[in-house]
KEKE-3310 file (N, C-alpha, C; in steps of 0.2 Angstrom, whole numbers, plus 5000, padded with zeros to 4 digits):
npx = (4757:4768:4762:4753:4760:4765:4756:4749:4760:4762:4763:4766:4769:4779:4771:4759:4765:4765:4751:4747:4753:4747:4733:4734:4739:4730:4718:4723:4724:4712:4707:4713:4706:4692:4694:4696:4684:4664:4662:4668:4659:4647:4655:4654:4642:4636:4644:4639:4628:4631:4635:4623:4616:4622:4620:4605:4603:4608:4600:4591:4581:4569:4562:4568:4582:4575:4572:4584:4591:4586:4586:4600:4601:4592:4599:4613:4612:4609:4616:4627:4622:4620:4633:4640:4649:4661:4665:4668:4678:4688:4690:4696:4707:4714:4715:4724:4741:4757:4763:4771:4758:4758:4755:4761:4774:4779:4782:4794:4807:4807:4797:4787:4790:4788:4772:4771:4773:4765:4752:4753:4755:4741:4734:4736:4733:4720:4716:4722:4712:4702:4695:4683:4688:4690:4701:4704:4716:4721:4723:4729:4717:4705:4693:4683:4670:4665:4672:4664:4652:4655:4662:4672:4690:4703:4718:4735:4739:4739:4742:4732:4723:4717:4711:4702:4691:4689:4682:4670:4658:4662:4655:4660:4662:4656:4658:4671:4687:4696:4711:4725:4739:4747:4739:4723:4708:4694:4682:4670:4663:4653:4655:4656:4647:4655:4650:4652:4651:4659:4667:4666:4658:4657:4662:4658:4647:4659:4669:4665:4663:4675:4682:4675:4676:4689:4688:4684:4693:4711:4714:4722:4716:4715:4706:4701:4692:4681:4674:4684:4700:4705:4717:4715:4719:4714:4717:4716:4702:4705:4707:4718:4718:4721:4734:4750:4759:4768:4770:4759:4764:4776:4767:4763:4774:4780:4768:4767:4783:4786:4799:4810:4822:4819:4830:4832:4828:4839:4849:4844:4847:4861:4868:4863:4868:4881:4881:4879:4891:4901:4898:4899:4912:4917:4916)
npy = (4870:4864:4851:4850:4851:4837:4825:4830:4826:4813:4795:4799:4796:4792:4790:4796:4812:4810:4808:4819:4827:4822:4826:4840:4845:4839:4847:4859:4859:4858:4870:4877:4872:4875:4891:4893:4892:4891:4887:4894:4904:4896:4891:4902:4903:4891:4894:4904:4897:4887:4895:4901:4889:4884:4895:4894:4886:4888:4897:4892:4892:4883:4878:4884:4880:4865:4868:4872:4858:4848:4855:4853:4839:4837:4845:4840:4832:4840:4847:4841:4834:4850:4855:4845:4849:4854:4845:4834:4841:4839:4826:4823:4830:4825:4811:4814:4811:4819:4816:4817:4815:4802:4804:4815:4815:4803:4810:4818:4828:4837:4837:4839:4853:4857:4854:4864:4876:4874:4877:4889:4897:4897:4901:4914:4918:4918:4926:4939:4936:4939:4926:4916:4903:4889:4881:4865:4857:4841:4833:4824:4821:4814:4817:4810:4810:4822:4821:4813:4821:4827:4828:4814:4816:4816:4818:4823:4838:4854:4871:4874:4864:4868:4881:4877:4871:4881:4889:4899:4894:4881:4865:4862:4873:4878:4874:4867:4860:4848:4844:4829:4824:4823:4826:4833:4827:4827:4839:4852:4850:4850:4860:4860:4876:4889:4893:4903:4922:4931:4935:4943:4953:4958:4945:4931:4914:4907:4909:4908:4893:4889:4891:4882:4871:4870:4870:4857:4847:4846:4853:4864:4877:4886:4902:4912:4926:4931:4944:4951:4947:4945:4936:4923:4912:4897:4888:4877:4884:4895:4912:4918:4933:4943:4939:4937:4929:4925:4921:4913:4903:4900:4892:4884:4875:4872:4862:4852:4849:4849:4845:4851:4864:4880:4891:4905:4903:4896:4904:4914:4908:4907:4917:4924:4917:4918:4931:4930:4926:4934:4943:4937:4936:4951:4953)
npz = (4970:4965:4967:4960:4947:4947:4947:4936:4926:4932:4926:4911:4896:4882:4871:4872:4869:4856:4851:4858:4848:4836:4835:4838:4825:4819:4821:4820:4803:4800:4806:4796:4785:4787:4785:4770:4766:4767:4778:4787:4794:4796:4808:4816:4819:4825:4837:4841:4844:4853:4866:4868:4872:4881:4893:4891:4896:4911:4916:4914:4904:4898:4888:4877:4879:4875:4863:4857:4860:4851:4840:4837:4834:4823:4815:4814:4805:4794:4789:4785:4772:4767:4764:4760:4747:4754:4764:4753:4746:4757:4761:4750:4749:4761:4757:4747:4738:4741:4730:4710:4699:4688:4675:4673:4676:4666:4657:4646:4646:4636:4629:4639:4638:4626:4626:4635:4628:4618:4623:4631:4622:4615:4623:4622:4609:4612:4621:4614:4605:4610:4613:4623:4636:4642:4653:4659:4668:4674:4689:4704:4710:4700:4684:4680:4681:4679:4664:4659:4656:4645:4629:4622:4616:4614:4609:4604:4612:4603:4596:4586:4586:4600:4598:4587:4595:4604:4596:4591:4581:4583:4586:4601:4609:4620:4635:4644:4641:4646:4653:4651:4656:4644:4632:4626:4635:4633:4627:4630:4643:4656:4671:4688:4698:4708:4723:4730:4735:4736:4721:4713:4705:4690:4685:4677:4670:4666:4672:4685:4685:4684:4696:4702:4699:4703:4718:4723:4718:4713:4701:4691:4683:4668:4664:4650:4649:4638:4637:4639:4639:4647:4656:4668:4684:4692:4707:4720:4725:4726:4716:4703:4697:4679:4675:4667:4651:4654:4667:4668:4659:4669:4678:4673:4667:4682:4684:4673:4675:4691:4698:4692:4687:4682:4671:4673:4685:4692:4688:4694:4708:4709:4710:4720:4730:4728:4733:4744:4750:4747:4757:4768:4765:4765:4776)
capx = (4758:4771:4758:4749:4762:4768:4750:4750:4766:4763:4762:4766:4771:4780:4766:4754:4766:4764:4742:4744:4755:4744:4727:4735:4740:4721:4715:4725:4721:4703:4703:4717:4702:4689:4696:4697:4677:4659:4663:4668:4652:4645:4657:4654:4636:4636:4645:4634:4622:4632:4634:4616:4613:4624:4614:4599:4603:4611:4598:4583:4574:4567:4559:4574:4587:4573:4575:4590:4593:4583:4592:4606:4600:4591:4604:4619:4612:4606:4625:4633:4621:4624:4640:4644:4654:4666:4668:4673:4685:4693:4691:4702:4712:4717:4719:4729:4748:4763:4769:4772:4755:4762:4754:4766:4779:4781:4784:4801:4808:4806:4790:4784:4791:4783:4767:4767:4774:4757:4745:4755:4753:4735:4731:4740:4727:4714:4716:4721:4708:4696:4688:4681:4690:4691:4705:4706:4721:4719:4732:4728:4709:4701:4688:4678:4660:4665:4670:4658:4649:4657:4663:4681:4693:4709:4721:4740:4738:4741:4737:4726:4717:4712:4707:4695:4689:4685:4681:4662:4655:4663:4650:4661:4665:4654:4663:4676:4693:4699:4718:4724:4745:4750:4734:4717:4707:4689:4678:4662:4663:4650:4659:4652:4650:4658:4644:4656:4647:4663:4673:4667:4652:4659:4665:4652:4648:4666:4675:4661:4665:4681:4683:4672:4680:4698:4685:4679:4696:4715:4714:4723:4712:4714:4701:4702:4686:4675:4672:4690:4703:4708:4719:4713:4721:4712:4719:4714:4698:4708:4708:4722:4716:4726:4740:4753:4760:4775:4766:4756:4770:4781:4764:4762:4779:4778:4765:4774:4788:4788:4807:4813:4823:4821:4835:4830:4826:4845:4853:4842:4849:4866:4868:4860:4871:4886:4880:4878:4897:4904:4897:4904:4920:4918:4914)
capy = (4871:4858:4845:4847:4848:4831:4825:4830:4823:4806:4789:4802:4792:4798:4789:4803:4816:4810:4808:4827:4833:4822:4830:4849:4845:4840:4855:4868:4857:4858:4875:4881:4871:4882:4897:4895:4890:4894:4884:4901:4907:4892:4889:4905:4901:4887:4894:4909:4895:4885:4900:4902:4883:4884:4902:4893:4878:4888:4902:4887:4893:4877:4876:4887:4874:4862:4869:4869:4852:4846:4859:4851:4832:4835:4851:4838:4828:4843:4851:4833:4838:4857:4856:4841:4849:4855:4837:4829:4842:4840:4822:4821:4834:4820:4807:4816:4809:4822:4817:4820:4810:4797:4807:4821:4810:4800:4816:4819:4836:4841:4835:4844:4860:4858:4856:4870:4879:4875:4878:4896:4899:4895:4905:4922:4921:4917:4933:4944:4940:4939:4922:4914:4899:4889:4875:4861:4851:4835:4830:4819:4820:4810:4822:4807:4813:4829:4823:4809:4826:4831:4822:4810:4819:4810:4821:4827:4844:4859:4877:4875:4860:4871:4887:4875:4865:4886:4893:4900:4893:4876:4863:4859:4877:4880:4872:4865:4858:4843:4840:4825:4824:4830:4825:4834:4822:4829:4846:4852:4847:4855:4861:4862:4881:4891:4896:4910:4927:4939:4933:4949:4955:4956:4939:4924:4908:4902:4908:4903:4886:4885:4892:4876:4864:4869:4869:4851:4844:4849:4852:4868:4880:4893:4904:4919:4931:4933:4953:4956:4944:4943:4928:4920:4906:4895:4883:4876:4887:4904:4914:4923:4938:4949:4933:4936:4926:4923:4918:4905:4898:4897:4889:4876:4871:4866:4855:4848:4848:4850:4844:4852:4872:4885:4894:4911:4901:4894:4910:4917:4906:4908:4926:4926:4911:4923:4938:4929:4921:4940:4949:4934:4938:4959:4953)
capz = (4963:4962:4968:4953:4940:4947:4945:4928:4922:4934:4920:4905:4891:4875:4866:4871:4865:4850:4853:4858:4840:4829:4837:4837:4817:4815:4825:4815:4797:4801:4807:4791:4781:4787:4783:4763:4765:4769:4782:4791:4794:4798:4813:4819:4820:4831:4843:4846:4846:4860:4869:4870:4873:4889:4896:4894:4902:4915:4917:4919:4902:4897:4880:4874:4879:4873:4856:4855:4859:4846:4833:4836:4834:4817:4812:4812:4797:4788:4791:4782:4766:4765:4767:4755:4744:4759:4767:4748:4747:4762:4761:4743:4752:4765:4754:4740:4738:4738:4724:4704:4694:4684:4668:4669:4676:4661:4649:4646:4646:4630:4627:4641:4636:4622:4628:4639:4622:4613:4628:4631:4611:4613:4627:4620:4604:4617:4625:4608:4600:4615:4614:4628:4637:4651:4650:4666:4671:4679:4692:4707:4709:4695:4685:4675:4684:4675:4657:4657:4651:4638:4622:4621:4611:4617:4605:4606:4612:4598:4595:4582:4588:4605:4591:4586:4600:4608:4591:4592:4578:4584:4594:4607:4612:4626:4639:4647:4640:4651:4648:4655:4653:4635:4628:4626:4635:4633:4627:4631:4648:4662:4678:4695:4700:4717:4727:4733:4732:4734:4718:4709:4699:4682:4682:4676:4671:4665:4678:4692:4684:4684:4702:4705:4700:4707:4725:4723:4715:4714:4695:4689:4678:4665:4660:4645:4648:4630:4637:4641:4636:4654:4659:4676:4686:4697:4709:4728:4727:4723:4708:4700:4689:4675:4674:4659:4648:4656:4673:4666:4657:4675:4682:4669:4670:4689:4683:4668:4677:4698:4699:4684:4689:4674:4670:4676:4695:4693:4687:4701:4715:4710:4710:4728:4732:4725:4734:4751:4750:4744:4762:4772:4764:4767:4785)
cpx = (4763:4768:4756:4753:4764:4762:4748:4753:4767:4758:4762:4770:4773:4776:4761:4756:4766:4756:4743:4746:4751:4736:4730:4736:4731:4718:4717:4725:4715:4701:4707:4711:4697:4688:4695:4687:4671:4660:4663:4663:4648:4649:4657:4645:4634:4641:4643:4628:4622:4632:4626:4612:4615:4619:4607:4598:4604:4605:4591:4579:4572:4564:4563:4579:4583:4574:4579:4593:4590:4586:4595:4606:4598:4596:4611:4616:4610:4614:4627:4629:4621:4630:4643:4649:4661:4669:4670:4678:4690:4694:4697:4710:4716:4720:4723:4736:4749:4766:4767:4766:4758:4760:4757:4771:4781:4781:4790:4800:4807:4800:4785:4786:4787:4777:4765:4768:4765:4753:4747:4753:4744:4730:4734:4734:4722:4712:4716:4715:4700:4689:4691:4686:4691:4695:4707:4712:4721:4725:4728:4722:4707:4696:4683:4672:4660:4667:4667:4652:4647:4657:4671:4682:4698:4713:4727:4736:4742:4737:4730:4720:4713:4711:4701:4690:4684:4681:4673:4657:4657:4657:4652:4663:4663:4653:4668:4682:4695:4706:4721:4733:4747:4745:4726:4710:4700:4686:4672:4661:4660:4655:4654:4655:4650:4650:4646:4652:4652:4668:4670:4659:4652:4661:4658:4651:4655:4669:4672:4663:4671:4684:4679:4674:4688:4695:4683:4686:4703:4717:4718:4719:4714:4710:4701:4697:4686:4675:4681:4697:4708:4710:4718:4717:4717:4713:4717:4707:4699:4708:4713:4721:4723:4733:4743:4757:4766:4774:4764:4761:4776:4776:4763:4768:4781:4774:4766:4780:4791:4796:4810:4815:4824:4826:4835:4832:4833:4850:4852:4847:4856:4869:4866:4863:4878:4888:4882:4888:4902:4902:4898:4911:4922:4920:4921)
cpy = (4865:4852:4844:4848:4842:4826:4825:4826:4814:4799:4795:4799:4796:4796:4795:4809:4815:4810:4815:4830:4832:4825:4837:4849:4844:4845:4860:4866:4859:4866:4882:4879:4877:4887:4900:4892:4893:4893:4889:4904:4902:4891:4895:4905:4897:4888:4901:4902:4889:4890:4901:4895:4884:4889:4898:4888:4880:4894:4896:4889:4887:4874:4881:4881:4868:4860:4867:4861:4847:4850:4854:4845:4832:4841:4846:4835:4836:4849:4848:4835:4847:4856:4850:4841:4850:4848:4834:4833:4840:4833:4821:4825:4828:4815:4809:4815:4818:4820:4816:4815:4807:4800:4811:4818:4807:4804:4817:4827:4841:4843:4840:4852:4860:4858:4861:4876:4883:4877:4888:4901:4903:4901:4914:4922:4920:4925:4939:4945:4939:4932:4919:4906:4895:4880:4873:4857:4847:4835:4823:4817:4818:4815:4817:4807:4818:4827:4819:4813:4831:4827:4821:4816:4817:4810:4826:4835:4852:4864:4877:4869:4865:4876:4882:4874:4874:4890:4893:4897:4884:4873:4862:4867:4880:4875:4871:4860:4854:4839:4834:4821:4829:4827:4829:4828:4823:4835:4845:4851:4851:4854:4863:4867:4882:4893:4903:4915:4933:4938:4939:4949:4955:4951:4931:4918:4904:4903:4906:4895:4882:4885:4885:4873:4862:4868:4863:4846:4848:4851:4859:4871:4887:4894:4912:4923:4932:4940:4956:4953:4942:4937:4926:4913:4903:4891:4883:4882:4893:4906:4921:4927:4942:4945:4937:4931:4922:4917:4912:4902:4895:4893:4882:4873:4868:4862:4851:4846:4850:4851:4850:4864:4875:4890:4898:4909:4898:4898:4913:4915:4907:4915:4925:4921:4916:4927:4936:4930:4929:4944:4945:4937:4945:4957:4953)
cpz = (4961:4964:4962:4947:4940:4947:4937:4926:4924:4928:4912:4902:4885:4871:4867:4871:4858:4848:4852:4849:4836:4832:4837:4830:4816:4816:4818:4807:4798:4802:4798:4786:4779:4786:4776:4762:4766:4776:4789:4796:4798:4805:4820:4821:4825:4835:4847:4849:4851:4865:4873:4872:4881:4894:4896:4898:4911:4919:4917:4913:4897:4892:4876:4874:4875:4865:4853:4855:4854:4840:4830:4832:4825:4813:4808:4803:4793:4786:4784:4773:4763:4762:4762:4752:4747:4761:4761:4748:4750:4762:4753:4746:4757:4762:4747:4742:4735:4732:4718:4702:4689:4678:4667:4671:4670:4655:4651:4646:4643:4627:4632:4641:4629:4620:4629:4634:4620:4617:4629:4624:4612:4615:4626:4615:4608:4617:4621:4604:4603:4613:4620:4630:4641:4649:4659:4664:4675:4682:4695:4709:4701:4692:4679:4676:4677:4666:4654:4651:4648:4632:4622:4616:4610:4612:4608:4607:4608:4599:4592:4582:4594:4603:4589:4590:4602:4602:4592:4591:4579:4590:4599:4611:4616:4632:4642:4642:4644:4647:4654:4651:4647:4631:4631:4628:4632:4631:4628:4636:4654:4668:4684:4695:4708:4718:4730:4731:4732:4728:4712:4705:4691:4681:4682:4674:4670:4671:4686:4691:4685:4690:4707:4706:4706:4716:4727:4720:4716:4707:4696:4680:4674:4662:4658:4645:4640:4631:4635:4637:4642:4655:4665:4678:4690:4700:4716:4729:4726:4717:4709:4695:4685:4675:4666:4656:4653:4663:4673:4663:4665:4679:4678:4671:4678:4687:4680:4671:4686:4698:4695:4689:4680:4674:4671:4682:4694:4692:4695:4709:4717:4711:4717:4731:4732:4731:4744:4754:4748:4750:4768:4773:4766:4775:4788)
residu = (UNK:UNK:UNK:UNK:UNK:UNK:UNK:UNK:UNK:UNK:UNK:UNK:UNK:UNK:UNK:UNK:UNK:UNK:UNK:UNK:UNK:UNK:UNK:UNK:UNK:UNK:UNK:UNK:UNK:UNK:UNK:UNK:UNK:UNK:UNK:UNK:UNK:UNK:UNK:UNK:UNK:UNK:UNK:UNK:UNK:UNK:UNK:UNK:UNK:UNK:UNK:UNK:UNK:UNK:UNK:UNK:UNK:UNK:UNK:UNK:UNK:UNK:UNK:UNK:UNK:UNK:UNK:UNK:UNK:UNK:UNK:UNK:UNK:UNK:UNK:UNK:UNK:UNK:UNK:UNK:UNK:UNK:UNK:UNK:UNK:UNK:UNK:UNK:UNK:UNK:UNK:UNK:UNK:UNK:UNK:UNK:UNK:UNK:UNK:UNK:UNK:UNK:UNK:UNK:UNK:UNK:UNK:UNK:UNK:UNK:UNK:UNK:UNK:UNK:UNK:UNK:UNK:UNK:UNK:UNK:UNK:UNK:UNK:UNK:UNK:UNK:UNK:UNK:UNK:UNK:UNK:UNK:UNK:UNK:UNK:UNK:UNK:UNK:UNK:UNK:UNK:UNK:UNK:UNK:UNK:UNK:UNK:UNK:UNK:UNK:UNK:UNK:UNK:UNK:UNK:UNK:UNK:UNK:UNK:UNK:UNK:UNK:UNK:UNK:UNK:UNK:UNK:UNK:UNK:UNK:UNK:UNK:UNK:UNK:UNK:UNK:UNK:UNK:UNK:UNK:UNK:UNK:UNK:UNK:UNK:UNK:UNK:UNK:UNK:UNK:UNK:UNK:UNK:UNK:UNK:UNK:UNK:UNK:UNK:UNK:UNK:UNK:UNK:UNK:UNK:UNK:UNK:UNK:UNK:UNK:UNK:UNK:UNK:UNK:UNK:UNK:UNK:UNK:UNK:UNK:UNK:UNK:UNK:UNK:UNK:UNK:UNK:UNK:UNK:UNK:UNK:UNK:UNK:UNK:UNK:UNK:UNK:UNK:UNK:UNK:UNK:UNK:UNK:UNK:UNK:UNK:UNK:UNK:UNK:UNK:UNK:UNK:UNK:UNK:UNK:UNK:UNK:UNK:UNK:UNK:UNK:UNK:UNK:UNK:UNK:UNK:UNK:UNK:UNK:UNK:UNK:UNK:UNK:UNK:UNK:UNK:UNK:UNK:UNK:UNK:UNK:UNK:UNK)
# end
């Protein structure tokens, strides 16, 4: 036994602790990818169908293993097209910086509070008076595929420009909203939809759309149901249903504002910063 751990450990270099962390970070990226995907299903697939590759190899049955050798060979490329949309995800995912887009970055304080004002305004009559809506935020993913087509608009953002822009009898009101900083960059804009099949029965094409895009890009979405007046959020592929008001305004302003603490959350810390420092003291 201690033969072979000194076997092991003989010429180990700290460079290959560091080989091993950055392969176990790609493993558990790769398999935490999986997980929010179809991808699932598919993985669980080809490994029944290894399973079954080794048994026939190993059990001698010879046009079974044949099969499968062949699967494999024209399967991998028919994988890389299935599966498209999952690999550009993952690859934007790879390449997207941590840090703040230089479009909300160069809003001041004010100005982004008063953005997320007028977008929270907008989306309160959205809901009240149950029209339909589906409003994108661009961050680090580019969406110029996507508002190639629609129609420019490239207008400060107001309640009553986005009352128009969804209003029924308006022509750009059947689709997408692409905002882009503190401007309306785009309306009318189609969306790639999810393919997902468990995201509900009563929910349809707006909010298939909007659950698309936040799956192909890191956009953040809201979308008002036309039946309900239901507020929906979408981001990384997930939907948030039955949002209020209040909600959506603490999720805008992270994106207007990441750095930025709201006076709730800095009351909040203090009081529990307070409390901590008062059951020392009993102690």
């Amino acid at each position: 036994m201690v033969e072979f751990f000194q076997n092991v450990f003989v010429g180990f270099r700290l460079i290959d602790v560091l080989d091993i962390v950055i392969v176990a970070y790609l493993v558990y990226k790769i398999l935490g990818f999986i997980q929010e995907t179809r991808a699932q299903q598919l993985v669980r697939g080809l490994v029944v169908l290894g399973i079954v590759f080794f048994l026939s190899d190993f059990l001698k049955l010879y046009l079974l293993n044949w099969l499968l050798r062949n699967f494999v060979t024209m399967g991998f490329f028919a994988l890389i097209v299935l599966f498209q949309p999952e690999l550009r995800r993952g690859l934007e995912q790879l390449g997207r910086r941590n840090i703040v887009s230089g479009q909300f970055r160069s809003l001041d304080k004010e100005n982004a509070i008063e953005v997320v004002k007028e977008i929270v305004a907008a989306v309160d009559d959205f809901s009240a008076t149950r029209t339909g809506a589906l409003i994108v935020f661009e961050r680090e993913t580019m969406l110029n595929d996507i508002i190639e087509t629609g129609t420019i608009v490239d207008a400060r953002i107001s309640v009553r420009l986005l009352g128009n822009l969804f209003y029924e009898g308006s022509p750009l009101h059947d689709g997408a909203v692409i905002i882009r900083g503190d401007r309306i960059h785009a309306a009318s804009c189609v969306l790639p939809l999810t393919e997902k099949k468990n995201i509900g029965r009563n929910l349809g094409t707006r909010h298939r759309a909007g659950l698309g895009v936040s799956e192909v890009s890191d956009a953040l979405v809201i979308v008002v149901s036309e039946e309900t007046g239901v507020i929906s959020v979408a981001e990384n592929g997930n939907f948030r249903r039955f949002m209020d008001l209040k909600s959506v305004e603490k999720i805008l302003l992270g994106v207007y504002m990441p750095q930025e603490e709201t006076f709730r959350e800095r009351m909040t810390r203090t009081l529990k910063h307070r409390r901590k420092e008062e059951m020392r003291d009993g102690e």
